[in-house]
Structure formats: C-alpha cells, structure tokens
N, CA, C and O atoms as CSV, one atom per row, in Angstrom:
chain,resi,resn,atom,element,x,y,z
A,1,UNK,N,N,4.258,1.942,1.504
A,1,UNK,CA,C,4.051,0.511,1.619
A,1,UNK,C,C,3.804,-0.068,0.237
A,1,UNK,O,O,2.926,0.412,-0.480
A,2,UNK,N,N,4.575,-1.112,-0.164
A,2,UNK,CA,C,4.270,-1.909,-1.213
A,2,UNK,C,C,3.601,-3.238,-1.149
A,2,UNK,O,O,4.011,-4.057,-0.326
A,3,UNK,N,N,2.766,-3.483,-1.818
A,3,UNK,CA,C,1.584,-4.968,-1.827
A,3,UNK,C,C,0.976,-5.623,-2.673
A,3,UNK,O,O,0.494,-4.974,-3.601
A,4,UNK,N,N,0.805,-6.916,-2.668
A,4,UNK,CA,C,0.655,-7.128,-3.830
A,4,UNK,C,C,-0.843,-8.224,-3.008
A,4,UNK,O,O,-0.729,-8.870,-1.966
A,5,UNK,N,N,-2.038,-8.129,-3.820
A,5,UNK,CA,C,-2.956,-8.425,-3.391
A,5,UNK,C,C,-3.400,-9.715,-5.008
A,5,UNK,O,O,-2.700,-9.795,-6.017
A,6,UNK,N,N,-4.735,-10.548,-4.744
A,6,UNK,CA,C,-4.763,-11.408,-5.884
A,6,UNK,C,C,-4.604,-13.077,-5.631
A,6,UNK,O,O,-3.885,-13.571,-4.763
A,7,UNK,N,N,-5.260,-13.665,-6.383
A,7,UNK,CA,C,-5.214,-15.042,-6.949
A,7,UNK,C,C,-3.221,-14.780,-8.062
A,7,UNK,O,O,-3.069,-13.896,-8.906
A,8,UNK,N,N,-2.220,-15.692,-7.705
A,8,UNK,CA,C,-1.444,-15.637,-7.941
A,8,UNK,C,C,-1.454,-17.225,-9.039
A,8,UNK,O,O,-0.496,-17.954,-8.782
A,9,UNK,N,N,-2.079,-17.580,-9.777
A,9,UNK,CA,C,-2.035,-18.926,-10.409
A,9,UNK,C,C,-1.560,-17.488,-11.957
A,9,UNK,O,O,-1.735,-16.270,-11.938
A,10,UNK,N,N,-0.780,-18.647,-13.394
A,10,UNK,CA,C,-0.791,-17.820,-13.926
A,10,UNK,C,C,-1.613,-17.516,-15.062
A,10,UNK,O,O,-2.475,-18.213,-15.599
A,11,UNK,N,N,-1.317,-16.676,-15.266
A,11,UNK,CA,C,-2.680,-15.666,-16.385
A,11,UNK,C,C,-3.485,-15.071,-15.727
A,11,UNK,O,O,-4.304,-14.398,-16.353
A,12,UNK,N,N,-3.564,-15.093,-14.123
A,12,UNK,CA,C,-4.851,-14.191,-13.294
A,12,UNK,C,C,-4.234,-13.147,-13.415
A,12,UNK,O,O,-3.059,-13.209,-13.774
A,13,UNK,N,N,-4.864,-11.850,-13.145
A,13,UNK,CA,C,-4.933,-10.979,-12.442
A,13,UNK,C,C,-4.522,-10.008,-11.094
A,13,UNK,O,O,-5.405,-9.396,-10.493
A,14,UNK,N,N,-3.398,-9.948,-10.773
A,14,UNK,CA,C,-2.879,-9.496,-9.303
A,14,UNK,C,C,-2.896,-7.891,-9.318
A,14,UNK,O,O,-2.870,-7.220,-10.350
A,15,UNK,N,N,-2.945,-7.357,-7.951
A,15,UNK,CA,C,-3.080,-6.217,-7.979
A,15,UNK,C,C,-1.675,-5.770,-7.036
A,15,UNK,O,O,-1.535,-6.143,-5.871
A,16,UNK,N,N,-0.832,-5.041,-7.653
A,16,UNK,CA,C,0.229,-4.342,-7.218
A,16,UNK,C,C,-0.261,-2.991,-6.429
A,16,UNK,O,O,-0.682,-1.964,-6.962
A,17,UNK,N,N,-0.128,-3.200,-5.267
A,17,UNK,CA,C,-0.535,-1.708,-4.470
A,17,UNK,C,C,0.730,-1.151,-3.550
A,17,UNK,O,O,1.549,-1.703,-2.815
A,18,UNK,N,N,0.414,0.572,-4.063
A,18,UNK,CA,C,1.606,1.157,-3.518
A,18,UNK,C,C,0.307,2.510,-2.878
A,18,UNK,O,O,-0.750,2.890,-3.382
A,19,UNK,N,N,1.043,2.932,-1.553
A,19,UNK,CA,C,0.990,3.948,-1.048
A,19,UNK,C,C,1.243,5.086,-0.828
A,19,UNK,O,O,1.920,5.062,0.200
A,20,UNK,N,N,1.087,6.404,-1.251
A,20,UNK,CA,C,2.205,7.447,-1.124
A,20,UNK,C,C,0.895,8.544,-1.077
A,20,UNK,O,O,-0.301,8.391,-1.324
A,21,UNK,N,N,1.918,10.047,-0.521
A,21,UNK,CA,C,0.963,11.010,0.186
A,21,UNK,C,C,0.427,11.819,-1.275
A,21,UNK,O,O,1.148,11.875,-2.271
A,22,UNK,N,N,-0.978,12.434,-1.214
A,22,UNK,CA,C,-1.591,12.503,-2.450
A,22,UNK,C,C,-0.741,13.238,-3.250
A,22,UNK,O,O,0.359,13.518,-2.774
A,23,UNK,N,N,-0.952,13.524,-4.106
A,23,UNK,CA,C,0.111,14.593,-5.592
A,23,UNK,C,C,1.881,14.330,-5.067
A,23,UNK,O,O,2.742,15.154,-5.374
A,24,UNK,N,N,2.086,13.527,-4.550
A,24,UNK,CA,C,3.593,12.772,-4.650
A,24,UNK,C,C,3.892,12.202,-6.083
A,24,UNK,O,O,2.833,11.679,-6.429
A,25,UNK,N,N,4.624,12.080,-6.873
A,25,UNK,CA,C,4.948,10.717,-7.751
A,25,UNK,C,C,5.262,9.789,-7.181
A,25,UNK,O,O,5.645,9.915,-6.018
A,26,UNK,N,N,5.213,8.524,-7.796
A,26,UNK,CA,C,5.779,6.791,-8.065
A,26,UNK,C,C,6.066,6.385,-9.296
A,26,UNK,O,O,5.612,6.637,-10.413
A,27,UNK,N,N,7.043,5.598,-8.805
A,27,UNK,CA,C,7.669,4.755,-9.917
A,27,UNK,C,C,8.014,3.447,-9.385
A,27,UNK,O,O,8.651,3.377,-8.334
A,28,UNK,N,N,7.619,2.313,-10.069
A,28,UNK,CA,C,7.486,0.757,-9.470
A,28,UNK,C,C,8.560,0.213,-10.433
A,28,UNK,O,O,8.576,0.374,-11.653
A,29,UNK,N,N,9.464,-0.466,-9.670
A,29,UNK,CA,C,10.712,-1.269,-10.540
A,29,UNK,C,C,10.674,-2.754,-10.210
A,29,UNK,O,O,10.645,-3.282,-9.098
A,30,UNK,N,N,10.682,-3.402,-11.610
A,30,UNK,CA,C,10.391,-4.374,-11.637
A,30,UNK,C,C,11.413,-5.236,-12.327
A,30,UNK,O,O,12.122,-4.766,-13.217
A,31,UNK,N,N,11.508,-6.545,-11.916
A,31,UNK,CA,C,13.105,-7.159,-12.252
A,31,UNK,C,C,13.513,-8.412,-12.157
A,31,UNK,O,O,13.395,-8.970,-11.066
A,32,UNK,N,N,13.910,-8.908,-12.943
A,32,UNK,CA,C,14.550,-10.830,-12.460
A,32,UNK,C,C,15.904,-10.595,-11.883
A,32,UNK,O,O,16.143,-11.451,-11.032
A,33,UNK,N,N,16.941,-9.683,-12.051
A,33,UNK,CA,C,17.668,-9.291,-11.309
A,33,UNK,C,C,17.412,-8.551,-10.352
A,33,UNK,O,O,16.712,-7.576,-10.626
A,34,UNK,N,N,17.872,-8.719,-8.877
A,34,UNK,CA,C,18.271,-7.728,-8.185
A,34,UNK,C,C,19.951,-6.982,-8.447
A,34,UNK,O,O,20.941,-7.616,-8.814
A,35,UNK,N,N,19.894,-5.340,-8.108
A,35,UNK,CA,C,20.761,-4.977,-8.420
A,35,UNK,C,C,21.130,-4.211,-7.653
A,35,UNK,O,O,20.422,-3.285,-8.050
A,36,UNK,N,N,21.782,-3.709,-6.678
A,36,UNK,CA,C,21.779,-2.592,-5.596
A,36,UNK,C,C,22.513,-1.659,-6.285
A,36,UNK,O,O,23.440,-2.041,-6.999
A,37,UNK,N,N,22.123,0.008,-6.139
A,37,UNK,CA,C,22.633,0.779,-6.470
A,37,UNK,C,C,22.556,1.848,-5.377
A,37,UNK,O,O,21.425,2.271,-5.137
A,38,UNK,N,N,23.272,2.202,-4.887
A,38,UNK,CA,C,23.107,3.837,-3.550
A,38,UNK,C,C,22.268,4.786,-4.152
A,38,UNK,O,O,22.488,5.298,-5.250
A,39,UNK,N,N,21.085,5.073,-3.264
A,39,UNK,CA,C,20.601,6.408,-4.072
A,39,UNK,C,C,20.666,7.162,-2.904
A,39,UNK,O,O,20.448,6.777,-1.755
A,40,UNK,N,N,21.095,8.645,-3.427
A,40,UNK,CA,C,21.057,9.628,-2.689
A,40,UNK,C,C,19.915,10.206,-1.801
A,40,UNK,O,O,18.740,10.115,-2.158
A,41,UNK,N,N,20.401,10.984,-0.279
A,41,UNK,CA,C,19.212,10.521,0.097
A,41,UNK,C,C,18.531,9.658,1.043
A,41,UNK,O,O,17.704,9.940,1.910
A,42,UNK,N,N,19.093,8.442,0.669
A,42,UNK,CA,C,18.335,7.501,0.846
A,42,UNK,C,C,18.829,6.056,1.578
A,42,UNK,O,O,19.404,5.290,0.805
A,43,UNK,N,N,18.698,5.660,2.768
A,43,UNK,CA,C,19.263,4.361,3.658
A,43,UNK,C,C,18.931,2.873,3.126
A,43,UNK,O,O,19.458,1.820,3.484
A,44,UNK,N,N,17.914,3.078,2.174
A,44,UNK,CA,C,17.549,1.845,1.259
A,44,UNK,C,C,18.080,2.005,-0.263
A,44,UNK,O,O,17.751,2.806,-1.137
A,45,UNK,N,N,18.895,1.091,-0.259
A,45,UNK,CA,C,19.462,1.090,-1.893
A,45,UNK,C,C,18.413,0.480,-2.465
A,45,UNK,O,O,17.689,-0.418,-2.033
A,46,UNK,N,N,18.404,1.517,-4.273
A,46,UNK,CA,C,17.584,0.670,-5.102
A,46,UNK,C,C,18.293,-0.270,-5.262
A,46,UNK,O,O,19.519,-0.346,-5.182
A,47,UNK,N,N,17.190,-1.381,-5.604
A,47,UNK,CA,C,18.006,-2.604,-5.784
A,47,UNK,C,C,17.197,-3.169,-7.173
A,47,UNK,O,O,16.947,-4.350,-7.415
A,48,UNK,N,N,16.911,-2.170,-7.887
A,48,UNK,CA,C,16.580,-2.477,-9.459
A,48,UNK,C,C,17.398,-1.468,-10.506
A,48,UNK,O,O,17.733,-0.328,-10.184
A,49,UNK,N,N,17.650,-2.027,-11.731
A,49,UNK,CA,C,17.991,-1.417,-12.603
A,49,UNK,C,C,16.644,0.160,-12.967
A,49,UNK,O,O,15.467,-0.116,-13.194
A,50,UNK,N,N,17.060,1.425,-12.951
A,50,UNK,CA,C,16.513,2.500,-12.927
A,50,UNK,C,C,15.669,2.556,-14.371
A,50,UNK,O,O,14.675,3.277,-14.454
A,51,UNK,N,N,16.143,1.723,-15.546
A,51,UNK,CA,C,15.461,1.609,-16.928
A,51,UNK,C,C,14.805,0.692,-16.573
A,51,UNK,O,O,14.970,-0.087,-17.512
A,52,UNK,N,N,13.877,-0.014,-15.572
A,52,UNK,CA,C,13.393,-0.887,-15.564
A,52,UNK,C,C,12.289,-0.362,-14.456
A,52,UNK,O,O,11.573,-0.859,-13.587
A,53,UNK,N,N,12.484,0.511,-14.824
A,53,UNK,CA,C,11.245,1.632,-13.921
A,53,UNK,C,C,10.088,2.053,-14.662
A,53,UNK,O,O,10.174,2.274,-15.870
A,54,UNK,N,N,8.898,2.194,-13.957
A,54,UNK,CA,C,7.524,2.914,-14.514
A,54,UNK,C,C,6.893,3.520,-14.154
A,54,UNK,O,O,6.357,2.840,-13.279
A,55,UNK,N,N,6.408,4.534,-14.138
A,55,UNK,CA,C,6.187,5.639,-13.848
A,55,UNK,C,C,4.485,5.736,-13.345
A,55,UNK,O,O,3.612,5.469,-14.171
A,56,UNK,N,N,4.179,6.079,-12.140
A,56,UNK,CA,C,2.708,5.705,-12.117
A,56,UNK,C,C,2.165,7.062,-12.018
A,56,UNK,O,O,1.022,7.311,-11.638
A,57,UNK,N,N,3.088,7.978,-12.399
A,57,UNK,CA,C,2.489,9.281,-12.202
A,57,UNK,C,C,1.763,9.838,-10.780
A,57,UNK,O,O,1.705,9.058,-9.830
A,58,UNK,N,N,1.203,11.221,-10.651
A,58,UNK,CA,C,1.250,11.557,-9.209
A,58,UNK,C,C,0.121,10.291,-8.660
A,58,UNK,O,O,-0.395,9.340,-9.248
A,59,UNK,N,N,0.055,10.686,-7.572
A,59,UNK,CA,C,-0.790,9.763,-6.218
A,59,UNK,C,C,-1.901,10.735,-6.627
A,59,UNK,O,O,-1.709,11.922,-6.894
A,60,UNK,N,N,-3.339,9.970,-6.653
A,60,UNK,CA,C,-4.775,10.194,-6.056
A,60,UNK,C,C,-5.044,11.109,-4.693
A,60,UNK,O,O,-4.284,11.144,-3.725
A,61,UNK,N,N,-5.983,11.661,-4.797
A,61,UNK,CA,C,-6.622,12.278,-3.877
A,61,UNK,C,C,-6.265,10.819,-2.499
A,61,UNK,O,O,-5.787,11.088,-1.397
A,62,UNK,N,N,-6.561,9.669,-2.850
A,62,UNK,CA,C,-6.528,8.234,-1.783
A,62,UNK,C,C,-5.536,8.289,-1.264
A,62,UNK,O,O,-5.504,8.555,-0.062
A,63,UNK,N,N,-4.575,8.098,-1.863
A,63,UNK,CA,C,-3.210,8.023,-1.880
A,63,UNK,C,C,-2.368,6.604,-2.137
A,63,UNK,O,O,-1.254,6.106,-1.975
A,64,UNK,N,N,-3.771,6.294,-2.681
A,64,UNK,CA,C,-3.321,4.860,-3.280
A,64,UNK,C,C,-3.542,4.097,-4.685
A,64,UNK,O,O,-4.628,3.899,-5.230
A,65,UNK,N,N,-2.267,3.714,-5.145
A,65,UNK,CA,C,-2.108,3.306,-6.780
A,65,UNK,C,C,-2.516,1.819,-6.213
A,65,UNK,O,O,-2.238,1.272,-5.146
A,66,UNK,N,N,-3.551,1.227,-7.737
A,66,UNK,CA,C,-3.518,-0.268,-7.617
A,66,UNK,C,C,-3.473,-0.383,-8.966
A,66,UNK,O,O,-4.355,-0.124,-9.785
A,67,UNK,N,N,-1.918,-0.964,-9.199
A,67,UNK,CA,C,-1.769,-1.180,-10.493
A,67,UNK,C,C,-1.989,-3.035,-11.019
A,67,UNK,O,O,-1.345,-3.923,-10.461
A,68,UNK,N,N,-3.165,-3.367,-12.342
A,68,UNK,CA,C,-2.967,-4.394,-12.651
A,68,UNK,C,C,-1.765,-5.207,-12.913
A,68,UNK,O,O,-0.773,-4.619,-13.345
A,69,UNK,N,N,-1.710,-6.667,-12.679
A,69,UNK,CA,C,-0.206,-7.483,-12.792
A,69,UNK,C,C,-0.795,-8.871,-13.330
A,69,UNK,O,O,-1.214,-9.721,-12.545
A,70,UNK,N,N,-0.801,-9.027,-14.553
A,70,UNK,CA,C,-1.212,-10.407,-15.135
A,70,UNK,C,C,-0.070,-11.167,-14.688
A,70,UNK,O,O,1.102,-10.870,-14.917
A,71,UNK,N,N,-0.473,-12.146,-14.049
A,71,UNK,CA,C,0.943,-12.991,-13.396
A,71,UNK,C,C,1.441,-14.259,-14.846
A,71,UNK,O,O,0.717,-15.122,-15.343
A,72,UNK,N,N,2.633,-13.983,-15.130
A,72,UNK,CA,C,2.798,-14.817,-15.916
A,72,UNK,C,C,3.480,-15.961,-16.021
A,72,UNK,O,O,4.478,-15.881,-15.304
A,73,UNK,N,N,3.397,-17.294,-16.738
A,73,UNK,CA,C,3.701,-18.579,-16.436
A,73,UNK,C,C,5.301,-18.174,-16.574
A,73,UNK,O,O,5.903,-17.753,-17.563
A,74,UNK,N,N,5.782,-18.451,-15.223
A,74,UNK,CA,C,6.950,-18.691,-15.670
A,74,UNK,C,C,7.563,-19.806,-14.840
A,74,UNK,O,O,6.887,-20.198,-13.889
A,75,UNK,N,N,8.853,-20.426,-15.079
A,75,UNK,CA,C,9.113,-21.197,-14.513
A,75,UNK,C,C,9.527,-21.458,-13.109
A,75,UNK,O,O,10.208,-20.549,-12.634
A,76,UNK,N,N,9.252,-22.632,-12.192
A,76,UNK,CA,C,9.329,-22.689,-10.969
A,76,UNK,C,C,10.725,-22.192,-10.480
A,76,UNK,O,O,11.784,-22.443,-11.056
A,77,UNK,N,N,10.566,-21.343,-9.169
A,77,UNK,CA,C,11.764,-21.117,-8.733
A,77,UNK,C,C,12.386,-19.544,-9.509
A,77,UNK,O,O,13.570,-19.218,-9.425
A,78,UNK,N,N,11.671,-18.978,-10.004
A,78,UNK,CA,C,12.112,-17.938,-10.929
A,78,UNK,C,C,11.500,-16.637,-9.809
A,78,UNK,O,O,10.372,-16.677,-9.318
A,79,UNK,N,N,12.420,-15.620,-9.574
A,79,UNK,CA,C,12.046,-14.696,-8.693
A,79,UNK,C,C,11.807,-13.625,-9.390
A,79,UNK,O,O,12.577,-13.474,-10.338
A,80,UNK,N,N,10.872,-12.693,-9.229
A,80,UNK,CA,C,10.763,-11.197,-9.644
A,80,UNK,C,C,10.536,-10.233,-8.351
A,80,UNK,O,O,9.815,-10.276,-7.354
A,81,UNK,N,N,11.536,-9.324,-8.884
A,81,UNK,CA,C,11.970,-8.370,-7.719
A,81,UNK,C,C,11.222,-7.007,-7.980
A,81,UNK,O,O,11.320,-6.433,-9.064
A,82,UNK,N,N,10.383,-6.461,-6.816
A,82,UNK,CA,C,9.768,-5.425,-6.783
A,82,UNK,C,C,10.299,-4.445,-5.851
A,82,UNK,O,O,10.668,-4.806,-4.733
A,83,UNK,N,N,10.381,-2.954,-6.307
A,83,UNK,CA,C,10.267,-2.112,-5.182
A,83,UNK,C,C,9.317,-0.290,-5.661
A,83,UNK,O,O,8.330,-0.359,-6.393
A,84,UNK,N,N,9.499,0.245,-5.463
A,84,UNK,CA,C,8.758,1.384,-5.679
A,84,UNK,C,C,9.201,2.671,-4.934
A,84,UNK,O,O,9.388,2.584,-3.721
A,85,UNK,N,N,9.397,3.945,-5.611
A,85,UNK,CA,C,9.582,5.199,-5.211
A,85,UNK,C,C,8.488,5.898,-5.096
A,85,UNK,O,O,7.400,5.661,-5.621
A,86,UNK,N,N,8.943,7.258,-4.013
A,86,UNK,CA,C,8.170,8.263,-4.299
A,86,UNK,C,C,8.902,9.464,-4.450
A,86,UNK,O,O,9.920,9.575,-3.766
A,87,UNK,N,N,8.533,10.534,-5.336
A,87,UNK,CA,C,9.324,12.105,-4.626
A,87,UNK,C,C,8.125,12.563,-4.394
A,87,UNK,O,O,7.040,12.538,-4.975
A,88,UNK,N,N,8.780,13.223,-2.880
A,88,UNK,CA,C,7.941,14.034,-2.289
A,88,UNK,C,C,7.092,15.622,-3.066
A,88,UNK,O,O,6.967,15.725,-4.287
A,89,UNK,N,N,6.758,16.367,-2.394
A,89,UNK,CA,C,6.716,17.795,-2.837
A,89,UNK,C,C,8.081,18.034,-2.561
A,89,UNK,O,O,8.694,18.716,-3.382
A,90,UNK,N,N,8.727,17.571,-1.485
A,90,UNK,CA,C,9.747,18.910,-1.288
A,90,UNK,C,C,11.454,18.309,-1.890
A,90,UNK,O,O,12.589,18.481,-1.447
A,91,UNK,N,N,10.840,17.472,-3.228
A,91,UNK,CA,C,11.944,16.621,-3.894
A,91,UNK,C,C,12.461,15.772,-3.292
A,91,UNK,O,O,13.151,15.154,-4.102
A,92,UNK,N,N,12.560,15.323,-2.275
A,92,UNK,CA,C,13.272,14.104,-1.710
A,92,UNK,C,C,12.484,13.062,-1.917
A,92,UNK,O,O,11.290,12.901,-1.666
A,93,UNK,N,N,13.472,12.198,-2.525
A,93,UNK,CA,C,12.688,10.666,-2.538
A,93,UNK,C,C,13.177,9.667,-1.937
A,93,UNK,O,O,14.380,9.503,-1.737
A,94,UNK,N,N,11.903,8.594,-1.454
A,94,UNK,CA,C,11.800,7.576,-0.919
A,94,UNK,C,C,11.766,6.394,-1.700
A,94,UNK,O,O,11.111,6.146,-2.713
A,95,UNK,N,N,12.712,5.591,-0.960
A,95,UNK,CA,C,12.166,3.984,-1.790
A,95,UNK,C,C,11.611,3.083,-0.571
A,95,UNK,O,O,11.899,3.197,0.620
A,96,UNK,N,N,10.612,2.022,-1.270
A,96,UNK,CA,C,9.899,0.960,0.066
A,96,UNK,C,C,11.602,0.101,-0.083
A,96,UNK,O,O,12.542,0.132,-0.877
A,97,UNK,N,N,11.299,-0.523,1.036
A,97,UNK,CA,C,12.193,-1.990,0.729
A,97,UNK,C,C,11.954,-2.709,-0.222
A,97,UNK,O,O,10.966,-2.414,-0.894
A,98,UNK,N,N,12.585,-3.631,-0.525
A,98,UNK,CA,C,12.142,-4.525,-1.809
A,98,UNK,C,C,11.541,-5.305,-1.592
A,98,UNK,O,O,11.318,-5.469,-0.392
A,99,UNK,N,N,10.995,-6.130,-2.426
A,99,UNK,CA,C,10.018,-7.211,-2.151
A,99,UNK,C,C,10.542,-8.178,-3.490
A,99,UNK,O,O,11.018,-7.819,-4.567
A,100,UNK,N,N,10.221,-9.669,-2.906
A,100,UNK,CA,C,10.754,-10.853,-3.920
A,100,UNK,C,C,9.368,-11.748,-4.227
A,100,UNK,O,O,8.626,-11.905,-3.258
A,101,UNK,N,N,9.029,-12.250,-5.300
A,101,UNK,CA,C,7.828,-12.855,-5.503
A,101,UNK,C,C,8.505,-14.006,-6.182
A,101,UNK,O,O,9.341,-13.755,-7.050
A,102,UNK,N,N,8.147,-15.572,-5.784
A,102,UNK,CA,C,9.333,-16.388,-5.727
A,102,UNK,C,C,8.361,-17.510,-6.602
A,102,UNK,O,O,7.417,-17.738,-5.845
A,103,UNK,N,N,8.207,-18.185,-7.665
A,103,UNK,CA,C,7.187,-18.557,-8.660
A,103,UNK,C,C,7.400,-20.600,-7.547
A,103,UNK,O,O,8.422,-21.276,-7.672
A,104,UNK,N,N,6.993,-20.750,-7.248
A,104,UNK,CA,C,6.531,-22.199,-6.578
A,104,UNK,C,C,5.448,-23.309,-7.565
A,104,UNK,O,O,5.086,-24.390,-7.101
C-alpha cells in the first residue's frame, strides 16, 4: 500500500508511506511524467521512468517506511506521479498502483 499522509500547503512537511513484508526492499518512483513500461512479472506496469527511482532499502522489523516529502510550490494543475516497489525474498517483485498528486 502506498500513502501519503500530512498538511499538503507548500514548504510543509508530508509523509510518504509505503508498506511491505519486513527485510523485503523498496523503491519509490517519483515523476511529472507518467510513463508505462511492462515489467516482468508483473500485471501493473511501471508507469515511472526506472532512473527516477529511490531506493528505501530493506523494510523494518514494522514493515513500514515513512519517508519525509517537503511539498513544493509548484504551479497549479501540475501533477506528480507516485508509485513504489518491492522484491520479495523469493525475488519477485511487486509494484502498488500508481498514485497522482494533482497541485490545486
């Protein structure tokens, strides 16, 4: 599950939260383009450029990353596209669906 929690005005503070089973990796892709690409595997295409990925390293004992997101001024109507992986232990990876954060 991907989420994004927070006061969304800009220069605050938002909290990007992802879920995954403990000692899994993540990687959160982030983007003004959407881009679909087939990943193997997998019934959800990434739909971010793969260099536009970050790496949150394995999952917590919790199993939950809350990564800071200074929201920044940008102009109305400007979308940023989120989604997030995991590989499992047994190498197969998952992507969430994407998510669109739409600046109003």
């Amino acid at each position: 599950a991907l989420s994004l929690a927070g006061p969304f005005t800009p220069g605050s503070v938002a909290d990007i939260r992802f879920e995954a089973d403990p000692g899994s990796s993540a990687r959160i892709f982030l983007g003004r383009f959407a881009r679909l690409t087939a990943a193997a595997g997998s019934a959800i295409p990434l739909a971010h450029s793969a260099e536009r990925g970050v790496s949150l390293g394995s999952a917590p004992a919790s199993g939950l990353y809350s990564l800071p997101f200074t929201v920044p001024a940008l102009p109305r109507g400007t979308v940023i596209h989120l989604q997030a992986s995991r590989t499992l232990s047994s190498g197969a990876t998952e992507l969430t669906n994407p998510a669109m954060l739409i600046v109003r």
